[in-house]
C-alpha positions as CSV (number, residue, x, y, z in Angstrom):
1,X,-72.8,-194.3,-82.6
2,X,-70.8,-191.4,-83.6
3,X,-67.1,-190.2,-82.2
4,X,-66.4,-186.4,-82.8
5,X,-65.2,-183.4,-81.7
6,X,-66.7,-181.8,-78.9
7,X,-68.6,-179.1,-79.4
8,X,-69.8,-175.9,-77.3
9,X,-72.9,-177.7,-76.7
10,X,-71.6,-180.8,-75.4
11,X,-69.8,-178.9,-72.6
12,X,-72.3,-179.8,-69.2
13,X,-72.8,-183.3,-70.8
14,X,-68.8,-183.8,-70.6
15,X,-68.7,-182.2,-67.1
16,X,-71.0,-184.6,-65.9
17,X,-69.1,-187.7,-67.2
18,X,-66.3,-185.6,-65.8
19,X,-68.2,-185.6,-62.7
20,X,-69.7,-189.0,-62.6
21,X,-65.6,-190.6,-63.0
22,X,-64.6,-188.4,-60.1
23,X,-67.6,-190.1,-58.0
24,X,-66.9,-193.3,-59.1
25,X,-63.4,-192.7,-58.1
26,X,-64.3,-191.4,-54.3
27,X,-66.4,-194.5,-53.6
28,X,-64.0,-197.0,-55.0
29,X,-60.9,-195.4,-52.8
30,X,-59.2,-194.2,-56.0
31,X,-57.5,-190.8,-55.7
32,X,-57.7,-189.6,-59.1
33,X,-59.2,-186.7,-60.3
34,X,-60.1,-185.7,-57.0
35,X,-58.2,-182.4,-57.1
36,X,-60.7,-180.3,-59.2
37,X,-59.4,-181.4,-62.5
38,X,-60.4,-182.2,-65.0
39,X,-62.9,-178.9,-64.9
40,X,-64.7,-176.2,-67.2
41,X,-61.4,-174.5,-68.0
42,X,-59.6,-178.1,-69.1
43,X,-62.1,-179.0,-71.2
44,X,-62.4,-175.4,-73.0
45,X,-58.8,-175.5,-73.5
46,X,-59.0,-179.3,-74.8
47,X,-61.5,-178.1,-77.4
48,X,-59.3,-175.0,-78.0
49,X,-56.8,-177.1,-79.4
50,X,-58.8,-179.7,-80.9
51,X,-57.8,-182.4,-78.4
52,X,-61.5,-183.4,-77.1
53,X,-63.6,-186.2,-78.3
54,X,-67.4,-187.5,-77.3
55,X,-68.7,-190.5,-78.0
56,X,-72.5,-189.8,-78.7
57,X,-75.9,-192.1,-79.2
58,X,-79.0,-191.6,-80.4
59,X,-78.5,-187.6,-79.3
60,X,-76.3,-188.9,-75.9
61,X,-73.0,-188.0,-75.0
62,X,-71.7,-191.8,-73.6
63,X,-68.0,-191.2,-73.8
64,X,-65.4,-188.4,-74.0
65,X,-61.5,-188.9,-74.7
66,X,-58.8,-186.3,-74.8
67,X,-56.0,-187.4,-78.1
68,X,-53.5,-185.7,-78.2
69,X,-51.6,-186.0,-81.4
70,X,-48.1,-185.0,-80.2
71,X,-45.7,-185.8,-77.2
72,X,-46.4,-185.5,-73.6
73,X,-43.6,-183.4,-71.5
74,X,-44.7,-185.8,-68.4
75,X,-43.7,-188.8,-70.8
76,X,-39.7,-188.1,-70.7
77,X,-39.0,-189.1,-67.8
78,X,-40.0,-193.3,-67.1
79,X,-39.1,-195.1,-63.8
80,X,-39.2,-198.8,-62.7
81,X,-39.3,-200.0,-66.9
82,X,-39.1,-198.5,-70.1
83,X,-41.6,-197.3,-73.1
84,X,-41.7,-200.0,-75.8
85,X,-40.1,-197.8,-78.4
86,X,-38.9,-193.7,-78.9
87,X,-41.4,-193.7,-82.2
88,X,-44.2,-190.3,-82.8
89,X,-47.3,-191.4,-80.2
90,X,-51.0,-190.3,-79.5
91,X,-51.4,-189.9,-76.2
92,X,-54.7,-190.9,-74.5
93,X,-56.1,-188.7,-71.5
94,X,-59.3,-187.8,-69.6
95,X,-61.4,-191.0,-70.6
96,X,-64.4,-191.7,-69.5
97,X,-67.9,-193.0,-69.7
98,X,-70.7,-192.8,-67.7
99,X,-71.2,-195.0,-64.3
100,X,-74.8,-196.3,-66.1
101,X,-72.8,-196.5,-69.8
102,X,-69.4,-199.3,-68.1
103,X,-69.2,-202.6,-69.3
104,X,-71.0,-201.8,-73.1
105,X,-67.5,-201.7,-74.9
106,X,-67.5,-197.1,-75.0
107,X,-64.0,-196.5,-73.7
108,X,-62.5,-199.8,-76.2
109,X,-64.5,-197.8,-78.9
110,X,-63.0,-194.7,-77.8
111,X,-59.4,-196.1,-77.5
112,X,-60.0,-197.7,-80.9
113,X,-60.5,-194.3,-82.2
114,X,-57.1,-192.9,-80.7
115,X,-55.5,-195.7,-82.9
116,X,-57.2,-194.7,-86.0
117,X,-56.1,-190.9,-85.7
118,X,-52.5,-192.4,-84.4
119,X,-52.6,-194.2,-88.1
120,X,-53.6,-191.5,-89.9
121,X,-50.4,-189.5,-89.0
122,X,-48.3,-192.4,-89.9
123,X,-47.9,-192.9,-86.2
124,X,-48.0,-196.4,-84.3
125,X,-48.3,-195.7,-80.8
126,X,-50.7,-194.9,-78.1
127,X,-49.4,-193.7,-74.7
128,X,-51.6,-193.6,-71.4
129,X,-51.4,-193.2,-67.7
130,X,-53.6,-194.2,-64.7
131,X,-53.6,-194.2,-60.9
132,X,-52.1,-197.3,-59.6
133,X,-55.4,-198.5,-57.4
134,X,-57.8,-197.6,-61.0
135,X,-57.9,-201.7,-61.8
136,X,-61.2,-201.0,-63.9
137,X,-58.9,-199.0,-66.7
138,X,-56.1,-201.3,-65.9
139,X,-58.1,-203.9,-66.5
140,X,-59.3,-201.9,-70.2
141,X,-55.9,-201.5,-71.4
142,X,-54.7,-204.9,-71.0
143,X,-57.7,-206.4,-72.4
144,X,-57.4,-203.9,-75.3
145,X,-53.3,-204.8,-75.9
146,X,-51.8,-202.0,-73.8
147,X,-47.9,-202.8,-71.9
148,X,-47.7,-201.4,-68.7
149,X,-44.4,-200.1,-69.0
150,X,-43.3,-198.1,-66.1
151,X,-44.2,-195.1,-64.2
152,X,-44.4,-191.6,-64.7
153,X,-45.0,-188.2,-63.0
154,X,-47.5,-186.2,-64.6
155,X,-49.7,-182.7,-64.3
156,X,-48.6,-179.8,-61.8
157,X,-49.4,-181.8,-58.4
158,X,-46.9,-184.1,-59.5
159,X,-48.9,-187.1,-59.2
160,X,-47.5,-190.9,-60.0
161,X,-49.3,-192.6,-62.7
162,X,-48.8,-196.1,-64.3
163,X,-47.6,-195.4,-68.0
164,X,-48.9,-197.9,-70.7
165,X,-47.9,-198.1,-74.7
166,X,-49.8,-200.2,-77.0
167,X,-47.6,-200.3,-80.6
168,X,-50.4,-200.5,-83.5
């Protein structure tokens, strides 16, 4: 099991774990990701800048994360609570593993990851959001030592998201 960079090649196998989060999400009532996003053109510009991340076994993509190792502009503004600390974070977006992949331990591995390359900058934090009504990642952070602290507004429709921080 390797986590790397993705590459031009991994492109339709990310859309369709892209694809198969977005179903999972219409059939459990969760309104995430339903607006066309993420798509083709955000993950070209995550690999542009180096932000996107598979997961891959035995020649399968089973996981793909977007770390980005600077601040989030959504992240400034917290209601209802407060981030754990003002200290350098990774910020965790666009995870996901297969529907036929859940329950083997990917995303931890992939969030595991997110803290290594947090470390390796001398950082100690990880940052991530979710829809309120998405209890499966909910349920994955806490069990991996995330804090819900508050909530935020993030990407151009505006949308409310439960922030969490884990420190490292």
């Amino acid at each position: 099991m390797t986590i790397r960079k993705t590459e031009e090649k991994d492109t339709a196998a990310v859309l369709a774990v892209y694809e198969d989060a977005r179903q999972y999400f219409f059939h459990n009532g969760i309104p995430q990701w339903q607006n066309g996003t993420p798509n083709l053109e955000t993950l070209q510009e995550d690999m542009r800048r180096g932000y996107s991340y598979v997961l891959e076994e035995n020649g399968r993509i089973i996981g793909t994360a977007c770390i980005i190792e600077e601040s989030d502009p959504d992240y400034l503004s917290i209601s209802g609570g407060a981030w754990l600390n003002d200290e350098p974070y990774v910020v965790v977006h666009r995870i996901a593993v297969p529907s036929s992949c859940k329950g083997n331990g990917y995303a931890s591995k992939l969030l595991a990851f997110a803290g290594e390359k947090a470390e390796e900058n001398g950082w100690r934090n990880l940052r991530i959001d979710t829809h309120e009504k998405n209890r499966s990642m909910r349920r994955l952070l806490e069990k991996n030592g995330f804090s819900m602290c508050g909530d935020v507004i993030v990407g151009r429709w505006k949308e409310p998201r439960i922030a969490y921080q884990k420190v490292l």
